[in-house]
N, C-alpha and C positions, 0 to 999 in steps of 0.2 A: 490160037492167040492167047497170051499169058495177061496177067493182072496188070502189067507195064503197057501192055497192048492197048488195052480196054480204058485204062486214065486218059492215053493221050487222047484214044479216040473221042471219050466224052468232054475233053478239055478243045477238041476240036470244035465240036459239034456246038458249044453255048460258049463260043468267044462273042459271037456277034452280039448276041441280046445285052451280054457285060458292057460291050462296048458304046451301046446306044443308049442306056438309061442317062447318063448326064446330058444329053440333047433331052429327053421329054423332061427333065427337072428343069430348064432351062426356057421351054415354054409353059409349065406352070408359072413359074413367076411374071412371065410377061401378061399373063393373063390377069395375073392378083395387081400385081400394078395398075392396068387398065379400070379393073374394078373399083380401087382404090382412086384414081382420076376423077373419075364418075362421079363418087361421093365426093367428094370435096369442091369439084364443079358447082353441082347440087348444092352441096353447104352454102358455100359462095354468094349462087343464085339466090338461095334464101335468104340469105345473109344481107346483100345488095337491097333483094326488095323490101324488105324492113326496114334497113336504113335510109330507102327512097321515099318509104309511107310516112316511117318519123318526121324526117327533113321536110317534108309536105305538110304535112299537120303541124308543125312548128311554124315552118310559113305563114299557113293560112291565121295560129295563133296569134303570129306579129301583126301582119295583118290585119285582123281583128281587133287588136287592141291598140294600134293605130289609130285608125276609123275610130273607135269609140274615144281614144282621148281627144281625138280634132274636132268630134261631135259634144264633148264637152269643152271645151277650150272653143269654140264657135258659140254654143248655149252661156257660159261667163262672160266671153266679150257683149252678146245680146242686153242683157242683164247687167253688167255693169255701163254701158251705155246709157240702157234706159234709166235706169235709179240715175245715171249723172243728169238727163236732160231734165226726168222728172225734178230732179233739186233746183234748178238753175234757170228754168223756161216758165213764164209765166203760165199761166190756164184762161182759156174762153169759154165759152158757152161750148162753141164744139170741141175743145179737149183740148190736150197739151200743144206747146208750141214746140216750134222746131228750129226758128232763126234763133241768135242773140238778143238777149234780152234788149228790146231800143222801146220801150211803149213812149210814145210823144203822147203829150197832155196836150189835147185836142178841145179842150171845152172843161167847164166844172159839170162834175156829175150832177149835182142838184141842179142846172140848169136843162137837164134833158140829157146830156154825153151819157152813154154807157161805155164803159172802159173795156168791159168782156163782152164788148161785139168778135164775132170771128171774122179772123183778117185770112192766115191759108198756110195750108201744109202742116195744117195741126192733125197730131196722132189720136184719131177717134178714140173714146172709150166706150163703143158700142157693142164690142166682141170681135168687130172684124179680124182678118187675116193681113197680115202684113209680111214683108220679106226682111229676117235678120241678117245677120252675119251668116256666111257660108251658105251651108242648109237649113238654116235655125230658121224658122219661122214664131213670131207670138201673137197674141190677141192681145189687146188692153179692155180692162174692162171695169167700170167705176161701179168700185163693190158695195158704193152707199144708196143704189137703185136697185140692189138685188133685195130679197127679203129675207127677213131679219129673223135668225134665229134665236133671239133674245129678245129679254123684256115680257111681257104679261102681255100683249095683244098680240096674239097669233092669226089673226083674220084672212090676211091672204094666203098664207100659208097656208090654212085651213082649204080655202078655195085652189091654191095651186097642188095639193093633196088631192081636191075633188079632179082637177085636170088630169090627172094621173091614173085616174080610174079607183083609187083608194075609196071603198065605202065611207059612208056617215059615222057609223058605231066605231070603226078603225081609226077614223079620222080622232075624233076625240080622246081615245086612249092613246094615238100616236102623241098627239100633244100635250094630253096630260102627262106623260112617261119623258119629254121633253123636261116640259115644267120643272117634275120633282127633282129630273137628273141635274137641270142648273140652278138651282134653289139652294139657298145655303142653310136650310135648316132641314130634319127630317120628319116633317109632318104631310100625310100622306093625301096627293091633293083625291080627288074623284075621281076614279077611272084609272089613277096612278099608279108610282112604281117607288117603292123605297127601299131600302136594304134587305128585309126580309124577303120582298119578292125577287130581287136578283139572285138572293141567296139562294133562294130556293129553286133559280134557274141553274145554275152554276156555275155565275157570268162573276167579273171584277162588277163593286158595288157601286151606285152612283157617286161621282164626282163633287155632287154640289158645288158649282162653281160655274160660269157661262164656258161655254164651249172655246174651244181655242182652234180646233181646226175641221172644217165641216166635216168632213172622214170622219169624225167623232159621235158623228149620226150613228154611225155600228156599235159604238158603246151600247145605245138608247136600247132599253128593253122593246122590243117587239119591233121597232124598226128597219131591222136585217129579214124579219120574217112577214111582213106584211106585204112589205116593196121586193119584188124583182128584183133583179140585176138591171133591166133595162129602164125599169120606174126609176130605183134609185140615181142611177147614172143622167136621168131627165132631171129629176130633182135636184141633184149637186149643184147643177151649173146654175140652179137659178136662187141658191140660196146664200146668205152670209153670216158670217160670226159675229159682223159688227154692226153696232148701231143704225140702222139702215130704213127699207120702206117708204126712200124718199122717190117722188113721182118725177122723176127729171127725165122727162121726153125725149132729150139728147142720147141718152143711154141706153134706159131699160129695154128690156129684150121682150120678144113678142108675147112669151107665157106668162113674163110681170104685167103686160099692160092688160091683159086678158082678167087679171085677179083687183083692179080696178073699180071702184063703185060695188054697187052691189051685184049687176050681171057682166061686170067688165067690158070693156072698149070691141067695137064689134070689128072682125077681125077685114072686111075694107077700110076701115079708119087706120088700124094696126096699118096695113101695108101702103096706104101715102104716107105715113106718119115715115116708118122708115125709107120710102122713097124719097121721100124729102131731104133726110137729115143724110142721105150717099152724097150730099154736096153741100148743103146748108147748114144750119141750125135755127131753135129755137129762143127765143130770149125771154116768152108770158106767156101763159094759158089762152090770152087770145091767140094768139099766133095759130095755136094749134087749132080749136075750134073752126077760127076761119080755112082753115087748110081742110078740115076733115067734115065739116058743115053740119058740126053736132056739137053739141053744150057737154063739155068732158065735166063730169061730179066734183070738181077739184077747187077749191078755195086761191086762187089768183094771186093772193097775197102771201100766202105761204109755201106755193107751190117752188121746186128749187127747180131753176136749170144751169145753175154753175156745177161742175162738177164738184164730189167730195173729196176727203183726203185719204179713200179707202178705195187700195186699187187690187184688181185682181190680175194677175200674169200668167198665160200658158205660155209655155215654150215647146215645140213640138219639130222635128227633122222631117224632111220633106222623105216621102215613102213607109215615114214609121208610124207605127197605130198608136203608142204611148205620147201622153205629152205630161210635161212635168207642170203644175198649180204653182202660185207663190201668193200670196197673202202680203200684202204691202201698205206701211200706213205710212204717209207724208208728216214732215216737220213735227215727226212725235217728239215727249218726253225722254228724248236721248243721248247720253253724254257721246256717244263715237260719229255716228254721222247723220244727216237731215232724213233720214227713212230709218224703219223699223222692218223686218222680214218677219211677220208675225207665224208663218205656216207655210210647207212645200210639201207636194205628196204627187206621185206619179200615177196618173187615171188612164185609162182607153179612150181611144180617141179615133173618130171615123181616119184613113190616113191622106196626108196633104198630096196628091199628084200635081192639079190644076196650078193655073195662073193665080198668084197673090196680090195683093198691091206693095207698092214700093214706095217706102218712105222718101219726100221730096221736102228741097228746100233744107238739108242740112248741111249744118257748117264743115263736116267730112265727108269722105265716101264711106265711112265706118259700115253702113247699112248697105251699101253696093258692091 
């Protein structure tokens, strides 16, 4: 066999394998393709569920801030309500009214008539719970029976301090650090607090000035550190920025009548007193005594049960633990409208689930 012999034969012998390689190149690529599906699948898939989480989250977003503006836009119709009725409805013994104004002149007062008997469907100012617009619920509550963070006689205070569990030696530093804080000079009373001592705390200095909004108790040197969280939060509700300590029966709330006299009103008296007034009211010191079968310490003649022009407002959504404060003064010194909004501040609050009462006898269903 020559060299011609030997080419063909090995030109014979590897046609096949030459022939077969562009079939295996040809499932290569179907292979990478496939690969290439997968991931982009993949991609996709990722891709999708990100944009399903977003789209979810955005949702719930809108959602969210829905609900919270209808929960304010419910809490303003509340509130602008009340400030119109409080302008417009006269007051009784037991609290605002609720019809149009029609009072008929029944008799002359100086012959016996009283004018502020309670006739019905008047909005207590005892704290109760009442049902607003939507989910808004408020309490009303006449802030000139609460006690008075101002002025020089601190006495029940002192005694609603001892309620609270507050020692004797704390007690008087709490109030003397009061004192200094709304005093308008800086002369350092006993027990006090004047600038140097805050300084040296490393607090903003006293104000000198009366308080403008109870929360301004956390200013008071020692104050924040004396009381709890749970003392202070007792304390709030039962305290005022304004002129106050007036004993109106109609109103005050169980730990003012407790700080009463010098051992305070013993707490069965406290509870006909408020059993009483879930449907009634008071109009004289007798009234009460006869009701409670005890001589309350209180001078007859100067004792008030009409209510004052200082009201306090919670606003609070039914299921929520927050409720919002308002500080309100009637027919103040004001050029824009017959109320003043002296202070707002948003506190913890047990949260509303229960049954409230419903405002009756209004001239809308605004309340309904």
């Amino acid at each position: 066999m020559g060299l011609q012999g030997l080419f063909v034969n090995y030109a014979a012998t590897n046609r096949r394998p030459f022939c077969r390689q562009p079939h295996l190149t040809t499932r290569q690529g179907r292979g990478f393709v496939l690969v290439a599906t997968l991931w982009v699948l993949l991609a996709m898939t990722l891709f999708i569920s990100y944009f399903s989480e977003l789209v979810e989250e955005s949702q719930d977003q809108a959602l969210h801030l829905k609900d919270s503006l209808q929960t304010r836009l419910d809490q303003q119709a509340t509130l602008a309500t009340l400030l119109y009725l409080a302008s417009t409805r006269p007051m009784t013994y037991a609290g605002l009214t609720t019809p149009p104004y029609e009072r008929k002149v029944q008799g002359n007062p100086f012959d016996g008539f009283d004018p502020f008997l309670q006739t019905s469907g008047e909005l207590r100012l005892d704290g109760r719970l009442y049902k607003g617009i939507g989910q808004t619920n408020f309490r009303l509550q006449d802030a000139g029976s609460l006690i008075s963070l101002r002025g020089d006689d601190h006495t029940r205070l002192k005694k609603l301090l001892d309620l609270n569990k507050i020692g004797e030696g704390h007690q008087e530093r709490l109030i003397a650090n009061l004192l200094d804080y709304s005093d308008r000079d800086s002369l350092l009373n006993l027990n006090g607090a004047e600038f140097s001592q805050y300084s040296s705390a490393g607090i903003s200095p006293p104000a000198n000035r009366f308080l403008v909004s109870p929360m301004q108790l956390l200013n008071v040197l020692d104050w924040n550190r004396y009381l709890d969280r749970e003392q202070f939060l007792n304390l709030i509700s039962e305290v005022t920025i304004y002129v106050a300590n007036r004993e109106n029966f109609n109103s005050m709330t169980k730990p003012g009548m407790r700080t009463i006299g010098s051992d305070g009103i013993d707490i069965p008296a406290i509870d006909m007193i408020q059993q009483h007034r879930m449907t009634e009211s008071f109009s004289s010191i007798g009234e009460v005594n006869q009701l409670t079968g005890s001589l309350i310490p209180l001078d007859p003649f100067v004792t008030p049960f009409f209510p004052s022009k200082y009201i306090r407002l919670s606003l609070q959504q039914t299921g929520l633990k927050q409720a919002e404060w308002l500080g309100i003064t009637l027919t103040p010194d004001s050029r824009f409208a017959p109320w003043t909004i002296d202070y707002r501040f948003k506190l913890d609050a047990p949260p509303i689930n229960g049954t409230v009462n419903r405002v009756e006898n209004t001239v809308s269903a605004l309340f309904h």
